[in-house]
SETI-113967 format. One record per residue: x, y, z of N, C-alpha, C in turn. Coordinates in steps of 0.02 Angstrom, whole numbers, padded with zeros to 5 digits, always signed. Example, Ala and Ser with C-alpha at 12.3 -4.5 7.8 and 13.67 -1.06 7.14 Angstrom:
2
+00660-00284+00390+00615-00225+00390+00660-00165+00390/+00642-00112+00354+00684-00053+00357+00645+00002+00394/
***
This chain:
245
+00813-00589+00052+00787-00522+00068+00787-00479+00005/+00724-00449-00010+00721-00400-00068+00734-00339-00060/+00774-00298-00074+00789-00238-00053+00737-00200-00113/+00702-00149-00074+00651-00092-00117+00699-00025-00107/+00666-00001-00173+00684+00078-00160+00628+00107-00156/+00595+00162-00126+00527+00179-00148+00547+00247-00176/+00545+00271-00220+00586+00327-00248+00534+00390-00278/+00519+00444-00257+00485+00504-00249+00502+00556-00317/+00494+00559-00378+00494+00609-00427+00480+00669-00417/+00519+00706-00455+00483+00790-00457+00517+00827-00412/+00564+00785-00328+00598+00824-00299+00621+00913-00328/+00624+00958-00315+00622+01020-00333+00570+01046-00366/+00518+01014-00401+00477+01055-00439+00424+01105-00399/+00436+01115-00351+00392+01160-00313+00393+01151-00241/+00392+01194-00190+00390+01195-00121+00355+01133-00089/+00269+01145-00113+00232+01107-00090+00249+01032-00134/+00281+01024-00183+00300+00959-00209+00363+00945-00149/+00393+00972-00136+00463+00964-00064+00441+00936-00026/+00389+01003+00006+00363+00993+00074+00313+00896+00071/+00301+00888+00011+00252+00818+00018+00300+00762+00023/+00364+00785+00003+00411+00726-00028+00444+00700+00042/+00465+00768+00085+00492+00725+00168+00440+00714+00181/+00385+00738+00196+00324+00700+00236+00336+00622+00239/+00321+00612+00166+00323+00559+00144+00396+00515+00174/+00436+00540+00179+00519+00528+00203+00515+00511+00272/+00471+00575+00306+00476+00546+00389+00419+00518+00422/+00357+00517+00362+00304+00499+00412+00304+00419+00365/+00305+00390+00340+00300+00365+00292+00365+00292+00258/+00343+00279+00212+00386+00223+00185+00457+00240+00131/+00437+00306+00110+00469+00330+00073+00566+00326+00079/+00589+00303+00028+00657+00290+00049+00706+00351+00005/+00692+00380-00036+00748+00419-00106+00703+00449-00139/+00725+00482-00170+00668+00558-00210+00744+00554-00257/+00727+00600-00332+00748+00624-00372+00744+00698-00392/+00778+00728-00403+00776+00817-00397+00783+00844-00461/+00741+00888-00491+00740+00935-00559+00763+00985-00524/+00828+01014-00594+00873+01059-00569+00840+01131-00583/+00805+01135-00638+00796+01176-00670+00713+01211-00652/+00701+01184-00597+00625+01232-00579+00635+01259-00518/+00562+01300-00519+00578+01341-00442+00589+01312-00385/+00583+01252-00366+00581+01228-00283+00644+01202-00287/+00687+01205-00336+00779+01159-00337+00805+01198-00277/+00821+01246-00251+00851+01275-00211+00818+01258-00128/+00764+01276-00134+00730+01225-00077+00737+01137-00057/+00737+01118-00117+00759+01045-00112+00825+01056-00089/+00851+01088-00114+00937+01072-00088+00938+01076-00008/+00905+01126+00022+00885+01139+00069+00870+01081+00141/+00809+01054+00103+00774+01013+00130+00810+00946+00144/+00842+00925+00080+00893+00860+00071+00962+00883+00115/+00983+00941+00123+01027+00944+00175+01036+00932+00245/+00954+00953+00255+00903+00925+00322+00910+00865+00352/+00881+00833+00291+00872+00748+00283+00922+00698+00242/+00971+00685+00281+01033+00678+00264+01023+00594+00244/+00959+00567+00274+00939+00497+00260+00917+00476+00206/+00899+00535+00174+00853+00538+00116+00886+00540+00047/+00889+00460-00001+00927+00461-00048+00910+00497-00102/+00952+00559-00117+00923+00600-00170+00977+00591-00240/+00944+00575-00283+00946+00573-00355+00940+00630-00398/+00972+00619-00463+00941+00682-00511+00882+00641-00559/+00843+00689-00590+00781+00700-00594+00789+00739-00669/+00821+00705-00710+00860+00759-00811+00777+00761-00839/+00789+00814-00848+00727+00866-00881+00745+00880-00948/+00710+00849-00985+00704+00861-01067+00616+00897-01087/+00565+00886-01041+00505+00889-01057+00477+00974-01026/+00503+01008-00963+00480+01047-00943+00527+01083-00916/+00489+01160-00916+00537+01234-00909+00575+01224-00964/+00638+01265-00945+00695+01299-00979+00754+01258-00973/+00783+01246-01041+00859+01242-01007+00901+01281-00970/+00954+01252-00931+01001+01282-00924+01050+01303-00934/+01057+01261-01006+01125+01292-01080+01066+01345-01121/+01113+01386-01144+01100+01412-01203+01115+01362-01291/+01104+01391-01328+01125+01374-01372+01100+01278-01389/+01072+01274-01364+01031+01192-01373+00965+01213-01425/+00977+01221-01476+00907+01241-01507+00869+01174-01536/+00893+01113-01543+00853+01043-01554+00803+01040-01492/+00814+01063-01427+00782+01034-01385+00735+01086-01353/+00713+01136-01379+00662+01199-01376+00624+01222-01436/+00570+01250-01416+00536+01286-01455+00524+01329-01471/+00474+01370-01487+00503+01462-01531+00509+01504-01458/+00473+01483-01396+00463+01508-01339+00536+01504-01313/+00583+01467-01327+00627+01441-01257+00640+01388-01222/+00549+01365-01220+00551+01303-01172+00570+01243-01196/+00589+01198-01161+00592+01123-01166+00538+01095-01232/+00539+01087-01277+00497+01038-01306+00430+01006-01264/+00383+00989-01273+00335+00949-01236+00361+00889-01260/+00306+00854-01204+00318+00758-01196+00311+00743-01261/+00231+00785-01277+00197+00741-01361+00268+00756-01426/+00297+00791-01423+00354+00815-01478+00391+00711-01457/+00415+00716-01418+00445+00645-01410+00398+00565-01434/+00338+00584-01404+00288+00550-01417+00286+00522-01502/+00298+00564-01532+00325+00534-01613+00383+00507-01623/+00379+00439-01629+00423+00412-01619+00492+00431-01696/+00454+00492-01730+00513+00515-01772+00536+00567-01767/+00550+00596-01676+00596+00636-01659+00641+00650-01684/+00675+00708-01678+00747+00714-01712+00754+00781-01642/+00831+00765-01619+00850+00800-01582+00930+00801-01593/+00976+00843-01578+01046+00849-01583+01091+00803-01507/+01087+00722-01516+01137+00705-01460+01185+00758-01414/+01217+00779-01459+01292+00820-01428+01253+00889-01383/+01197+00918-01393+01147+00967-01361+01126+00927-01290/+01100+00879-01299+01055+00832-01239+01114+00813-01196/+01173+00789-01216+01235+00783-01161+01263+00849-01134/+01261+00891-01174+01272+00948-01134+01212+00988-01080/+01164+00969-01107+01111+01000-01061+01103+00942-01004/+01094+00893-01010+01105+00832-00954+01147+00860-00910/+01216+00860-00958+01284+00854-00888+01273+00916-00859/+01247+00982-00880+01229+01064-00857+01191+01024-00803/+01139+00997-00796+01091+00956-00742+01136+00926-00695/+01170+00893-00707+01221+00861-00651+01254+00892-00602/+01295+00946-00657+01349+00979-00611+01307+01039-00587/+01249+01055-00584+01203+01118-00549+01193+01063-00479/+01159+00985-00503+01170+00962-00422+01222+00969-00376/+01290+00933-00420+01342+00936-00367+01358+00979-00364/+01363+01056-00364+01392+01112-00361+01363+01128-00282/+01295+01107-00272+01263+01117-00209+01292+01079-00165/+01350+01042-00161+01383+00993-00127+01330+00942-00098/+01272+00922-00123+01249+00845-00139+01281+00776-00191/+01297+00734-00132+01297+00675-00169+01232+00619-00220/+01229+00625-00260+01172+00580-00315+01184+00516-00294/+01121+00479-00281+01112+00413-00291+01100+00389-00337/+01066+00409-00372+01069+00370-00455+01012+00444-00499/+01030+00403-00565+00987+00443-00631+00927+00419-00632/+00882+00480-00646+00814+00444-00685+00797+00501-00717/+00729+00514-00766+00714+00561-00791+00653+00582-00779/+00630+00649-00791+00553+00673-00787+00539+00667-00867/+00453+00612-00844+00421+00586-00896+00428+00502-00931/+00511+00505-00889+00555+00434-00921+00567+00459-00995/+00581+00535-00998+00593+00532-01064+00681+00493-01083/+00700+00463-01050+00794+00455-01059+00767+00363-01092/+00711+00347-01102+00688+00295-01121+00666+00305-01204/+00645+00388-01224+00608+00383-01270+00677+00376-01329/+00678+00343-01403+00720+00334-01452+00762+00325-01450/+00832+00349-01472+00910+00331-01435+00907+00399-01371/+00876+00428-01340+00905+00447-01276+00945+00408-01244/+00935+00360-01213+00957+00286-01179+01031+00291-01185/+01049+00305-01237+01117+00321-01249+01175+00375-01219/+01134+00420-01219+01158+00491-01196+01145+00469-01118/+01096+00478-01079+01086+00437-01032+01118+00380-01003/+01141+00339-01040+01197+00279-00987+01270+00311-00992/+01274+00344-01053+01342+00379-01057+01361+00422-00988/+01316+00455-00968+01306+00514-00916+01314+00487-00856/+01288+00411-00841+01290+00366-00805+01357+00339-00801/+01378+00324-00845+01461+00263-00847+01504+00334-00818/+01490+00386-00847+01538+00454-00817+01540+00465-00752/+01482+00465-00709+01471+00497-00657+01471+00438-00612/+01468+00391-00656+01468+00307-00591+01388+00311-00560/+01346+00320-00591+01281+00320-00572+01238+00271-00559/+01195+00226-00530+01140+00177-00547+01090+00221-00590/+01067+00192-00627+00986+00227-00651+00922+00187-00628/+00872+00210-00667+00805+00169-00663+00801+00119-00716/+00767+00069-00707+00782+00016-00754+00701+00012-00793/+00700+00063-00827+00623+00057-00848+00637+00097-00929/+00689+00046-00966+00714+00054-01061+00639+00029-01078/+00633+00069-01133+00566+00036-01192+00617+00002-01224/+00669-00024-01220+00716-00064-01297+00756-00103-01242/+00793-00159-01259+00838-00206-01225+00882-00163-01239/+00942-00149-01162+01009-00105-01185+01064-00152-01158/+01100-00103-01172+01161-00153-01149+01209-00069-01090/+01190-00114-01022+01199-00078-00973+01281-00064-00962/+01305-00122-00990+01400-00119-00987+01406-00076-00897/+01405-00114-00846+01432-00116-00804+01383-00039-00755/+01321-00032-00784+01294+00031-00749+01248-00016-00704/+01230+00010-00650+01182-00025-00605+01128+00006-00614/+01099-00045-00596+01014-00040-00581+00979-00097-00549/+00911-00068-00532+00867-00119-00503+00863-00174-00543/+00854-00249-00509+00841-00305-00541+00759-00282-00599/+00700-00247-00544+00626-00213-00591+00625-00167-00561/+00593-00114-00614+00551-00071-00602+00484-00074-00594/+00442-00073-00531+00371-00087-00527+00322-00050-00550/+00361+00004-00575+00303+00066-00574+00275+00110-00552/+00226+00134-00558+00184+00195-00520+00166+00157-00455/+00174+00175-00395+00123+00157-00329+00073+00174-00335/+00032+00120-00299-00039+00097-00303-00064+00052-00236/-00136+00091-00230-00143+00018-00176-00148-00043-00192/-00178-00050-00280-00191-00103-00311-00121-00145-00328/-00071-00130-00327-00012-00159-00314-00012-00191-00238/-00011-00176-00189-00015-00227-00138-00081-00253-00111/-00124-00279-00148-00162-00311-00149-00161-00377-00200/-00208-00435-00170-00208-00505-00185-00133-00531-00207/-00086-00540-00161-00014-00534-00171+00018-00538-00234/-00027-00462-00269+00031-00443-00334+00092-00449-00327/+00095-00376-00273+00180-00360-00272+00212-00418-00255/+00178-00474-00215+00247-00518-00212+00263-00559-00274/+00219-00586-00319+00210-00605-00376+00268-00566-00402/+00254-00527-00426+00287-00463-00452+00358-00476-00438/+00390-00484-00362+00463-00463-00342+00488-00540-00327/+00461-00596-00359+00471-00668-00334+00528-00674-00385/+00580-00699-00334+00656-00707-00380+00714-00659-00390/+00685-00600-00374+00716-00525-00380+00755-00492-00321/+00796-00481-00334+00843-00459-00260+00830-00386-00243/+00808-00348-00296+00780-00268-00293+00739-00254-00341/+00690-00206-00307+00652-00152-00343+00641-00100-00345/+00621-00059-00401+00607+00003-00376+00522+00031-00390/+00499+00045-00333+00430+00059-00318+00434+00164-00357/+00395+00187-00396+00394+00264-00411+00319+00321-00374/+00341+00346-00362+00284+00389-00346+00299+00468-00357/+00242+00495-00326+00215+00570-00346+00192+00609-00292/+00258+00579-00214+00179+00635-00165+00173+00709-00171/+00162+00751-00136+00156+00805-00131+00088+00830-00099/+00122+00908-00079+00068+00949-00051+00077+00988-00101/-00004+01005-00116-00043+01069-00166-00021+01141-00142/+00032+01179-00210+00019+01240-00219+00017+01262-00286/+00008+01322-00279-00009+01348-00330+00018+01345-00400/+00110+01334-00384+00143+01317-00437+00109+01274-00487/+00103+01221-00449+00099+01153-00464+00022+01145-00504/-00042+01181-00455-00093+01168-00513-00087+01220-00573/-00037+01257-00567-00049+01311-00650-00020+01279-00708/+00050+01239-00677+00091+01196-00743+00089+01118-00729/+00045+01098-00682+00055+01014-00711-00045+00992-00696/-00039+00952-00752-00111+00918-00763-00101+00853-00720/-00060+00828-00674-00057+00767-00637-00048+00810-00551/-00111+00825-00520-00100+00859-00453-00138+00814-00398/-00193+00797-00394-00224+00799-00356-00219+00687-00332/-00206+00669-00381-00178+00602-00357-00125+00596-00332/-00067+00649-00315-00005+00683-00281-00034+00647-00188/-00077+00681-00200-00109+00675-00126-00142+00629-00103/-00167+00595-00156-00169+00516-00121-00102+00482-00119/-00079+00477-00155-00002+00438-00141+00026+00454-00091/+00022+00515-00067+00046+00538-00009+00029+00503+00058/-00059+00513+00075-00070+00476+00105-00076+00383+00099/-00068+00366+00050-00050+00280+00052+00012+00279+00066/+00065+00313+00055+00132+00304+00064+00147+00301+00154/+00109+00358+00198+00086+00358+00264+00049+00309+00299/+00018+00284+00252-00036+00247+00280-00013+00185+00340/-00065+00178+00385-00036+00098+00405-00034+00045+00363/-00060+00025+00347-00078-00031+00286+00000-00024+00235/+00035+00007+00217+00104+00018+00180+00148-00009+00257/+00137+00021+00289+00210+00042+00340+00209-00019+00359/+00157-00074+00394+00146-00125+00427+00156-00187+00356/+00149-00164+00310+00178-00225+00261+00267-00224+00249/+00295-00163+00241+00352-00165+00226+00400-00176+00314/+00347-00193+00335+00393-00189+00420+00430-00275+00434/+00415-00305+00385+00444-00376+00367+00511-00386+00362/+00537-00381+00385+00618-00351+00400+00658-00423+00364/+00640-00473+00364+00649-00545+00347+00652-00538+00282/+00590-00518+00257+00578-00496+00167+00602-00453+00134/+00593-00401+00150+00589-00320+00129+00621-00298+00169/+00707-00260+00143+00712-00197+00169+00722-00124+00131/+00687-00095+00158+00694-00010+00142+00777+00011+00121/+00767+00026+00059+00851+00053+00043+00839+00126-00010/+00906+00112-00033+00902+00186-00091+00966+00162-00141/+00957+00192-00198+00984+00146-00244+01058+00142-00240/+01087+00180-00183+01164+00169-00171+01177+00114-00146/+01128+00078-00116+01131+00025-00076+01116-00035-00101/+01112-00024-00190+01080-00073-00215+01150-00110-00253/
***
């Protein structure tokens, strides 16, 4: 039996990013979401995940967008304030201050648990905890907090006793369960983790992100019959969340 996670990004980044993420939770295949602490819908997510007590929620460490929540991190902002963009990382001759990024990480952590939510595991917005030595700062944060992460390193690491999925599959797609990729794909593997993007459209969301409107197809494939009636294989596939992994 392969245990999946199907795991929902962006948790907090906006109402209508919430509101798409249980949809997806109760109408749907969806098993765990990940939560950004630091945008407007975090307080709603907390909300919502209190609701849906089934629903494995994760943190969601933000290096790429908004604001920190330390002061005094000046490697990891720009003349504005904000977070650095993706493309600043995108050169792979970054330079950022380690001892700044663990403190702004663990500021991310303890804003979750302070809401008295339990974390199922780490991942990042963008996968920036993949880009250069992040990875480092990142499993550290992990071995501390007893975390699983996402298993999707650009470099071979050495996990020293952190969990994770056997693969990461990637972005969802219908073209993933078609001409039996995905099983190809998960042959031999005791877990995976499936990523997505649902959501419902507001306004937040089309003013600061250039990835909106394929939100809403994922949404509906994640609903769809064609998903629900494949993962209903109870023999093969079961629906988990990465605590369970």
């Amino acid at each position: 039996m392969i245990k999946v996670v199907i795991n929902a990004d962006d948790f907090g980044y906006s109402n209508g990013v919430n509101y798409g993420i249980i949809h997806a939770f109760k109408q749907g295949v969806l098993t765990s979401t990940t939560c950004m602490t630091n945008t407007p819908g975090f307080n709603h997510a907390v909300q919502l995940a209190n609701q849906n007590p089934k629903l494995g929620v994760g943190i969601h460490l933000v290096l790429t967008h908004g604001k920190p929540l330390l002061e005094n991190v000046h490697s990891l902002i720009d003349l504005q304030g904000n977070f650095n963009p993706l493309s600043y990382y995108e050169n792979s001759d970054f330079t950022i201050n380690h001892d700044e990024l663990y403190r702004e990480w663990k500021a991310q952590i303890e804003r979750f648990l302070e809401c008295g939510l339990t974390p199922t595991h780490l991942d990042s917005h963008h996968h920036i905890h993949s880009f250069g030595n992040n990875y480092e700062v990142f499993l550290k944060l992990a071995r501390e907090y007893q975390l699983p992460v996402r298993n999707n390193f650009q470099h071979k690491v050495i996990l020293n006793g952190v969990v994770t999925t056997d693969i990461f599959a990637g972005e969802l797609s219908e073209e993933m369960f078609e001409n039996q990729h995905f099983e190809e794909t998960v042959k031999g593997k005791s877990s995976v983790e499936i990523m997505c993007h649902p959501a419902y459209i507001d306004s937040h969301l089309l003013k600061s992100s250039s990835f909106v409107y394929p939100r809403l197809e994922e949404l509906d494939f994640l609903c769809s019959s064609k998903l629900n009636e494949f993962f209903a294989d109870k023999d093969t596939y079961i629906l988990t969340t990465f605590d369970q992994i």
